[in-house]
Structures are given as C-alpha cells and as structure tokens.
C-alpha positions as CSV (number, residue, x, y, z in Angstrom):
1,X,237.7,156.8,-108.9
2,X,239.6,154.6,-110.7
3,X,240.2,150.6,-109.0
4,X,243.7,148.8,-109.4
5,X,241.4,144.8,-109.5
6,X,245.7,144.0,-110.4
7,X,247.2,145.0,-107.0
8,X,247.9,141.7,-105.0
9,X,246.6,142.3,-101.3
10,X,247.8,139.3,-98.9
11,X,245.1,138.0,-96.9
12,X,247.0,135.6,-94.9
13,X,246.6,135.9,-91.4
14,X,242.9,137.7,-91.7
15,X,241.0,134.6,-90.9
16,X,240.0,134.0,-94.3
17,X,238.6,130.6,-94.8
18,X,240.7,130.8,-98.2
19,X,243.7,131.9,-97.3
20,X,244.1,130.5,-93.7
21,X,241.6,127.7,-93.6
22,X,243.8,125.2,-94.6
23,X,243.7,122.5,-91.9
24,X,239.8,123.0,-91.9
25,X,239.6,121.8,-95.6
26,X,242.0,119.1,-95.3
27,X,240.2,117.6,-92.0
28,X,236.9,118.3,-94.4
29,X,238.9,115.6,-97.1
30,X,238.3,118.9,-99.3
31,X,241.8,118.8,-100.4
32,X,244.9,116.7,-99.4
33,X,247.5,120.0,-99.6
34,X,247.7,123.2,-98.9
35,X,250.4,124.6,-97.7
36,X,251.8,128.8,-98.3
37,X,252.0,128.0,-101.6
38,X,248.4,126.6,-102.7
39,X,246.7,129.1,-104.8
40,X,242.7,128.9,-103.9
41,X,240.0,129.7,-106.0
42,X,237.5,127.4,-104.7
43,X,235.0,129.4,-103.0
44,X,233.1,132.2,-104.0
45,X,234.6,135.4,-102.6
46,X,236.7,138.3,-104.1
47,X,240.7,138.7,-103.7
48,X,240.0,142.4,-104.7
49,X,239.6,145.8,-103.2
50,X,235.9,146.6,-102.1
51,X,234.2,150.2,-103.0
52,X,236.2,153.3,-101.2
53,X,232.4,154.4,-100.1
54,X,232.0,151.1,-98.5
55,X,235.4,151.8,-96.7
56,X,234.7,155.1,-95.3
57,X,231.5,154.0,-94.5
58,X,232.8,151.4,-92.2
59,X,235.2,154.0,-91.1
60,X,232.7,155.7,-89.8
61,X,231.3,153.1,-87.6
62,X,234.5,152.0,-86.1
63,X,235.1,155.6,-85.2
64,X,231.9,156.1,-83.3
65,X,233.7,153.3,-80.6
66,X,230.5,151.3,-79.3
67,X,228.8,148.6,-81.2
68,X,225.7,147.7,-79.5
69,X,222.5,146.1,-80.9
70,X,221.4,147.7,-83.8
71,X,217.9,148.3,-86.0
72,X,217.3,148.7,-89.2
73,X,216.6,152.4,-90.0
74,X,214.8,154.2,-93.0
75,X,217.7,154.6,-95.0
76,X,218.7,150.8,-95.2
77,X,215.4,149.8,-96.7
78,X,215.2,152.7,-99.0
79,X,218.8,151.8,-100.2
80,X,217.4,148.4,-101.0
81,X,214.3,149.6,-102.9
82,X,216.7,152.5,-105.1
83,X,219.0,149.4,-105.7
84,X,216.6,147.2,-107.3
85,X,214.7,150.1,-109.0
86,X,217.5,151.1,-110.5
87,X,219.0,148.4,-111.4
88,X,216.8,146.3,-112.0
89,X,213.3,147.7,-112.4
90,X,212.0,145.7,-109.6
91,X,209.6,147.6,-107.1
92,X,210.0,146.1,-104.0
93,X,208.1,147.2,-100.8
94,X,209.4,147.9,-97.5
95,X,207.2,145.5,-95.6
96,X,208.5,143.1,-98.5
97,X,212.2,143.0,-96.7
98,X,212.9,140.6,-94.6
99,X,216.7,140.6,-93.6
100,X,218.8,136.9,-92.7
101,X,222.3,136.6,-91.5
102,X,223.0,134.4,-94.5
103,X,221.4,133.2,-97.6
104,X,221.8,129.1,-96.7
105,X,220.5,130.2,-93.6
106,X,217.2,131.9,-95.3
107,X,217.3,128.5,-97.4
108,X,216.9,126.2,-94.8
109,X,214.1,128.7,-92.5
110,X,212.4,128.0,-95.8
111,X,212.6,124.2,-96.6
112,X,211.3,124.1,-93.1
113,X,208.6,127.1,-92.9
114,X,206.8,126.1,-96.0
115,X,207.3,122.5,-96.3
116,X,207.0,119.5,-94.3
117,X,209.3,116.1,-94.0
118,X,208.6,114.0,-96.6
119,X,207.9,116.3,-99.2
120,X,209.8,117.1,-102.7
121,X,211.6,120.0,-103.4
122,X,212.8,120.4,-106.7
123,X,216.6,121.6,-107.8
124,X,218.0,121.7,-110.9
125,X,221.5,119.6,-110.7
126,X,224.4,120.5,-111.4
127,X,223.9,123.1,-108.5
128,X,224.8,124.5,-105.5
129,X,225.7,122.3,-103.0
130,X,223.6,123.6,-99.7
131,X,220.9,123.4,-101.8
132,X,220.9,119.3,-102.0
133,X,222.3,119.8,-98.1
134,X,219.3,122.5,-96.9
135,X,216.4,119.1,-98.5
136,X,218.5,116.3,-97.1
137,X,219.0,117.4,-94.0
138,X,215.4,118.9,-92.9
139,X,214.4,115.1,-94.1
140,X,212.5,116.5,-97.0
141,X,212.7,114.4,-100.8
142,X,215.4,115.8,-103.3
143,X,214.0,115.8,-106.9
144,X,216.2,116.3,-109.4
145,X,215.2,118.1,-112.8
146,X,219.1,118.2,-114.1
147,X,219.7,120.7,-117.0
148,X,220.7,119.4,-120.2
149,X,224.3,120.2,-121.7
150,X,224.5,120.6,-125.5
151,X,227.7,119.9,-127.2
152,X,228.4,123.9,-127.1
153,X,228.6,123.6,-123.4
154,X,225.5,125.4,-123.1
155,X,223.1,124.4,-120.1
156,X,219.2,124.4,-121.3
157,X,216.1,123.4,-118.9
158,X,214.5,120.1,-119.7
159,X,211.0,121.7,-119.4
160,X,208.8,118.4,-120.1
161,X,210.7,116.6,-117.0
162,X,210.4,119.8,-114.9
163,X,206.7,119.7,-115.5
164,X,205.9,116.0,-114.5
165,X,208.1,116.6,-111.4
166,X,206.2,119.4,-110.5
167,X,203.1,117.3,-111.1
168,X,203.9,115.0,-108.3
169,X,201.9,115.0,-105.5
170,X,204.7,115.1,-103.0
171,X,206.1,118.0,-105.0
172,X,205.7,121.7,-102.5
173,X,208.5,123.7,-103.5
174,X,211.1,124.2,-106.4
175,X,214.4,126.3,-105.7
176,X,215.9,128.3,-108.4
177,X,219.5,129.8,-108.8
178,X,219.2,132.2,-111.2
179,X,222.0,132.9,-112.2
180,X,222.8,129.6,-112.4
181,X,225.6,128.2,-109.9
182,X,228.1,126.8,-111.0
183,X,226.7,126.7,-115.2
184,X,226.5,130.6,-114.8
185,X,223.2,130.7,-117.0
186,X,221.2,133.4,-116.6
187,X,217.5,132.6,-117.7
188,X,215.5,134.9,-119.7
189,X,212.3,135.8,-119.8
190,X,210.6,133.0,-121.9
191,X,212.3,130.5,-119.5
192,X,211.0,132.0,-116.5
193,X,207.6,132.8,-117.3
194,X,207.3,129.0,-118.3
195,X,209.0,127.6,-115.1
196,X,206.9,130.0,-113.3
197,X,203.2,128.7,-114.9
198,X,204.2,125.3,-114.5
199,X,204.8,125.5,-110.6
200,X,201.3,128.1,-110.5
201,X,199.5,125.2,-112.1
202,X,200.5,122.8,-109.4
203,X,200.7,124.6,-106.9
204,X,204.7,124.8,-106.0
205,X,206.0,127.4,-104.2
206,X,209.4,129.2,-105.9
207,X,212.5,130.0,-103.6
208,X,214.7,132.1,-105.9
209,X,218.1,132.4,-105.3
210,X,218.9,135.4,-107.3
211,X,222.5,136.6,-105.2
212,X,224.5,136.5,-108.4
213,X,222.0,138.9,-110.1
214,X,224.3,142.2,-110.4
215,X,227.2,140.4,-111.8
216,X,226.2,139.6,-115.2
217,X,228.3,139.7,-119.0
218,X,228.3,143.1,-120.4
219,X,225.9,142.1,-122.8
220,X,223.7,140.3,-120.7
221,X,220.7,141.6,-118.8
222,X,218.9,139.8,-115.5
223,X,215.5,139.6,-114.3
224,X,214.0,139.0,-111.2
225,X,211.7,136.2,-112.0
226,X,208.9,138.2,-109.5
227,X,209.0,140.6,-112.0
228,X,207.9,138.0,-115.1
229,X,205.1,136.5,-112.9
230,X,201.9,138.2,-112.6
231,X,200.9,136.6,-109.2
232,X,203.7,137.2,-107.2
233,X,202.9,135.7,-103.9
234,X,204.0,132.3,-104.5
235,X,207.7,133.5,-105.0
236,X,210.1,134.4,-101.9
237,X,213.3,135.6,-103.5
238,X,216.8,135.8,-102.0
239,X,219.4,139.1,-102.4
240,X,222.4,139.7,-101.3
241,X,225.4,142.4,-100.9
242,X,227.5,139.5,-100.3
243,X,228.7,138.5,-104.2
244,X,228.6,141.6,-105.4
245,X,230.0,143.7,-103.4
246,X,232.4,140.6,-101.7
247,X,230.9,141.5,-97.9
248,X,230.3,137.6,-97.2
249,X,231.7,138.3,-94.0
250,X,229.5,140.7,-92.9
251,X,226.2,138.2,-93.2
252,X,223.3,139.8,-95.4
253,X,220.6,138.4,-97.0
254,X,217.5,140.3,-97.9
255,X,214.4,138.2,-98.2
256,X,211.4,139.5,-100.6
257,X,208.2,138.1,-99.5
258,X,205.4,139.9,-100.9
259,X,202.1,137.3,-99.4
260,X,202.0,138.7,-95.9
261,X,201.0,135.2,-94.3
262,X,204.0,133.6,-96.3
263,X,206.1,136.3,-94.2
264,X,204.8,136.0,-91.2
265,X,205.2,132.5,-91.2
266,X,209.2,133.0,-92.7
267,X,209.5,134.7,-89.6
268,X,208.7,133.2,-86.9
269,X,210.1,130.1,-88.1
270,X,213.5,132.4,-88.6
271,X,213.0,134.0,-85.3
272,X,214.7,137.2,-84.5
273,X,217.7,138.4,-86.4
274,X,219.0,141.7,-85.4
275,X,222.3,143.2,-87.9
276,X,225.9,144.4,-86.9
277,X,225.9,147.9,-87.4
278,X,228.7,147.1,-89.7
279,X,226.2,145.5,-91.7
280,X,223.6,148.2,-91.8
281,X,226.4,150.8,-93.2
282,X,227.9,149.1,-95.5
283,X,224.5,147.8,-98.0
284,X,223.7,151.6,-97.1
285,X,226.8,152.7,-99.0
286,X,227.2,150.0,-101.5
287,X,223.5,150.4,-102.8
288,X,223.9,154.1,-102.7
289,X,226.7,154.7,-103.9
290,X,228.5,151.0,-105.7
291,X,227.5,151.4,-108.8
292,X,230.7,153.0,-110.3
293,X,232.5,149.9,-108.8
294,X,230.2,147.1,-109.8
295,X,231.1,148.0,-113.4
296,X,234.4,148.2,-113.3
297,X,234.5,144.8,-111.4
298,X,232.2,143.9,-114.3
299,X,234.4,144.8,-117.0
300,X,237.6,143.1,-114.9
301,X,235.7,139.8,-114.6
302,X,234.6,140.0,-118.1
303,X,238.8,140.8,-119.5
304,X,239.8,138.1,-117.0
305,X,237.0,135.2,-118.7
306,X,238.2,136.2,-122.0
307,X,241.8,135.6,-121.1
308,X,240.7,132.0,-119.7
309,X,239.2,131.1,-122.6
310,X,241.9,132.3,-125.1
311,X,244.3,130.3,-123.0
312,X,242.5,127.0,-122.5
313,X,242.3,126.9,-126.4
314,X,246.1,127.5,-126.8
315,X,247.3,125.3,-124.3
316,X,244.6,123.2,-122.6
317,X,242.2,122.7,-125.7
318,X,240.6,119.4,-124.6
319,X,239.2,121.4,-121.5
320,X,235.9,122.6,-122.5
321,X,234.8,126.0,-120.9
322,X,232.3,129.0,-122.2
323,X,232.3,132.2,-120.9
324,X,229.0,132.9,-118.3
325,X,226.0,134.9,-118.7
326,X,226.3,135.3,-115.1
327,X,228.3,135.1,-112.0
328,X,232.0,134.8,-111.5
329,X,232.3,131.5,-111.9
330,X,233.8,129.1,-114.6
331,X,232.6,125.9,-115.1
332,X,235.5,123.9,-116.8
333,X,234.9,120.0,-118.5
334,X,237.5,117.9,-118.4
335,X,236.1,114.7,-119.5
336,X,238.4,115.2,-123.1
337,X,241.3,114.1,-120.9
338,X,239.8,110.4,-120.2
339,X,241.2,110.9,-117.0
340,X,239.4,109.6,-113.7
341,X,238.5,112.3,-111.7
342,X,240.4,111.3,-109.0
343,X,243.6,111.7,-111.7
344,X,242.1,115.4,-112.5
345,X,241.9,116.4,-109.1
346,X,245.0,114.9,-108.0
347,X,247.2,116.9,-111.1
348,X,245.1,120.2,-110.1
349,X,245.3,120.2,-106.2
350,X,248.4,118.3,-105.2
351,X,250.7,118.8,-108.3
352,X,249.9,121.8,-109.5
353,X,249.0,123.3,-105.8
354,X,245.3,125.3,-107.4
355,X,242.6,124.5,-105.0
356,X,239.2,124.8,-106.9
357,X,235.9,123.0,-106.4
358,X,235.4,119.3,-107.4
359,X,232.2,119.1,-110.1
360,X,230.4,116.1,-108.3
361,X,229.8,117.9,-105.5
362,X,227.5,120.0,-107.4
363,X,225.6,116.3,-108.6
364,X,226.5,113.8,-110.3
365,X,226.5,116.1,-113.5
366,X,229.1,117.5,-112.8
367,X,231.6,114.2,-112.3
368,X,234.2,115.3,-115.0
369,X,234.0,119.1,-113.9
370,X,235.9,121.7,-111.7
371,X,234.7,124.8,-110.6
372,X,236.8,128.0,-110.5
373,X,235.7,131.4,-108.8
374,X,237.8,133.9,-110.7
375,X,237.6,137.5,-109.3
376,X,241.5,138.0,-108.1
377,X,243.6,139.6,-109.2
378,X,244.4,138.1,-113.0
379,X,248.4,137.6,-112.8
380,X,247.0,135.3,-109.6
381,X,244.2,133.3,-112.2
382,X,247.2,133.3,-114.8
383,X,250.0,131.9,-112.5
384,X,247.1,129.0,-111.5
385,X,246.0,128.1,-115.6
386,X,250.1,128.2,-116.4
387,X,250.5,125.3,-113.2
388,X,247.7,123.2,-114.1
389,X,248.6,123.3,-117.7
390,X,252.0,122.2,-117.1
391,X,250.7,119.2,-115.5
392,X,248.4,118.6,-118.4
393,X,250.9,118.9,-121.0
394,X,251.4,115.7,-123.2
395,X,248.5,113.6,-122.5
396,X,247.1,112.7,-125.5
C-alpha cells in the first residue's frame, strides 16, 4: 500500500514526551518555552504513520482482551534472524538474542557487566548523550577519541589517537554508534575492519550501537561491524525496532552476543526481562512484513533532507549542513553566524518556537551545533526552517 508520510496526525494528548512533555523539559532547563505552539523536533521519534501490518498486528492483541506475562516464541526470533539475513546478510543465531527493554538500558548492563569502576571506555564525541551518561555514572573513565570535521562537513575517525587510547592500560571497552549519532556517518568497511584490529590487539571489548542501521541514504549501504571481524566474540551489538519502525514506546532492544560466557554474564547482570505481548507482535510484523514501508519512509526522509539543504543555501547559507549517510538526523553548524550559542538557541527556541537539540550536549564538539530529527511530516519541517530563518534574516 501506498503511505500519505504528508498527513498531519495530532499527538497532543497521547502522552508523547514531544508533544505533551512540555513542563518536563522546561523543569529539565531543556528549553525555556513551549507552549501549543512550539514545533519539536528534538528527539528522535517519528510524527508519521507506522506500517498497516504493524497495526493489525496490534489489533490483534488488543482483541484477544488479556495481557498477561508473555515469552518469546519461535516466530519472534526467526523474524529477527530473516530480518538481518535479508537485509543485511548478517547470520545471527538464536541463542545469539538477547532481548532489553531499551537500548540505554542494554548500555549501561554493559558498562557494568564487562567493566569495572575506574576503567576507560572509549566514545567518539560528538555523540550520543547516554553514552557519556551510561561511563559517568557507573564511575567508569570517559576517553574521548572526537572525530575530525573537514571543511566539507564531513566527520572522519582520527585513527592514530584511537589507537593510543586503546593502548592505555585502563582502556576495557570502546562504544560505537554506527551510524553515527548525531554526524549521521555510516562507516564502511575499511574503517571498521581497522577500528576493529586495533581494539583485538589490545584487548578492548566493542559495544556496537547499530539502531539506526535500516535507515540509511538510498545510495548508501550498512554493515554490521560483526560481520567485518573475523573473531566475533569480542563484539556485543545493539538492534532495535525502535528507529525504524518509530515503536520507541513499546521498549525493544535485541542484544547479539555471540561468546556464550560474555552472555551469560550480560544476563545475569541484566536480570530477567520478560516483553509486552504488544512487543512480541509488533517486531513479529514489522520484520516480516515492513519492508515495503521502510522504503518508502526511506525515500520520504531522503525528499525531505534534499529540501533542507536546498533551503538552507537559499535562505540560511551561513548554516552549514550535509545530507547523512545514515539516520534521520541533521546535524546543522551554525558557527558562520558569530553568534554565542546562547544567542542561537535563544532565536531558535524562544523566538522562533522550534524545539531541537542543543550540539554541546553531544560534547564539546558540538558547541556551535543543533540537532534536528526530521521524519514528520515535511510541511511541519518546512513551517520550522521558514521560522528560524526569519529570525536569522539580516545578520551579517
């Protein structure tokens, strides 16, 4: 069937932290307005229409009337494998699957499963903010291994830094987000296989965040990075239905953890986890039966990151922007203006009412940045770019 990603659904009053969370992110010092009129783009869920198999699907449950505890049966971990199989030519065994109500969740059972306090775990800044959260927190040492911007805006690894951090002796772990959150690289095969050897050689375990894996450019193609290594066992690698499908809401992160000792130790420091049966229908009927959906939203995403960029040269040109490999997010420089970033955030979030994502909470790499998540509908993205260029116009 044919999706309308146009048709403007209001989600006011659904308990969306987007739409309705407002108080929450002003007593977070998030924002200092919202009110029915902010438009927010900030966090990374969908404003669009999920798959009509998904729908029914969920149909179905509610119909049956009783929601008890649930398992995990055959067909959810066979819809898993066929997903990544087919997507992905990744063969992934059962036993592999380990589900988690969340992926920050999964991230910090592992900071604490497989390291101890005191130890380093390296990110790659700017990045993901539960990632600096999930180290701090558990009292383990952040080490930083930022990726270099060229003057194209494109984000490359600084491999020789990456390797003498990894050479520490405090050094146990290194987490990846790949694709890259917020710079929306997608690493290729070269870059992989090298991060990969360097962390073998020194014995660093990978955590690889790869939940933005199905939603790459049309031209673009991802790899698990288990599938580039030929020792698998020191990788444990996070999916998710959550971004591409937009089910945050229903919690589910699959865990692949191939070394059995490495599993059984994820586990127990996890503890048990059991699903909603909401959960266990709907990957069931995304991963069955998506796949026509996933490429339209592709091809939507893709029309609505052309139309950003064609604007922001016509009437924001000192904002510097590139379209993705990966992800739905946009990653947009400001530092052209000369503004402070208290001045870019206060023309973005209180004058022109557009609630996005400040860059230096992704490091201090990202100071001069904001962060858009763009899958709504695209007269909502262009009614937020018309606002904030209005109160950008004239500065020189």
């Amino acid at each position: 069937m044919k999706y309308n990603f146009d048709e403007m659904i209001n989600r006011r009053g659904t308990y969306s932290i987007k739409w309705d969370g407002g108080q929450l992110l002003k007593d977070m010092g998030f924002t200092e307005r919202y009110d029915e009129d902010t438009i927010p783009l900030f966090t990374a869920d969908m404003d669009l229409p999920v798959p009509q198999p998904l729908i029914d699907a969920l149909h179905k449950t509610v119909d049956h009337r009783i929601f008890g505890y649930s398992i995990f049966p055959e067909e959810y971990f066979e819809a898993v494998q066929h997903w990544f199989k087919k997507r992905h030519d990744w063969e992934i065994n059962k036993e592999e699957i380990i589900y988690s109500p969340g992926t920050v969740h999964a991230l910090n059972v592992a900071v604490r499963a497989f390291t101890n306090p005191g130890d380093g775990i390296i990110i790659q800044r700017p990045v993901y903010p539960p990632f600096t959260a999930s180290i701090e927190a558990n009292g383990r040492e952040l080490i930083n291994n930022p990726l270099i911007c060229d003057e194209k805006g494109y984000y490359h690894i600084d491999f020789s830094d990456f390797e003498a951090r990894a050479k520490e002796e405090r050094t146990k772990m290194f987490i990846l987000c790949n694709p890259h959150n917020p710079t929306g690289r997608v690493f290729n095969v070269n870059e992989l296989r090298k991060l990969a050897d360097i962390c073998a050689k020194n014995d660093v375990l990978i955590v690889a965040d790869e939940i933005h894996g199905d939603l790459v450019r049309r031209n673009q193609s991802f790899i698990p990075i288990a599938k580039v290594v030929d020792d698998v066992d020191p990788i444990i690698t996070f999916t998710a239905i959550n971004k591409t499908f937009n089910l945050a809401g229903l919690h589910c992160t699959n865990v692949i953890i191939s070394n059995p000792e490495l599993r059984q130790t994820f586990n127990s420091v996890m503890g048990m986890h059991l699903p909603s049966p909401f959960t266990v229908s709907a990957l069931i009927a995304v991963y069955n039966e998506g796949e026509e959906w996933l490429e339209q939203l592709k091809e939507y995403i893709d029309g609505t990151m052309e139309w950003v960029v064609k604007f922001l040269a016509e009437r924001m040109p000192k904002v510097k922007v590139r379209i993705p490999e990966g992800t739905y997010i946009m990653w947009l420089d400001f530092s052209e203006y000369r503004l402070t970033p208290e001045d870019v955030h206060d023309r973005i979030y209180n004058k022109a009412n557009v609630l996005l994502e400040d860059g230096k909470m992704f490091g201090e790499e990202g100071l001069m940045y904001q962060r858009i998540c763009i899958p709504s509908p695209r007269p909502m993205i262009k009614e937020a770019f018309e606002r904030i260029a209005r109160e950008f116009a004239g500065i020189s």
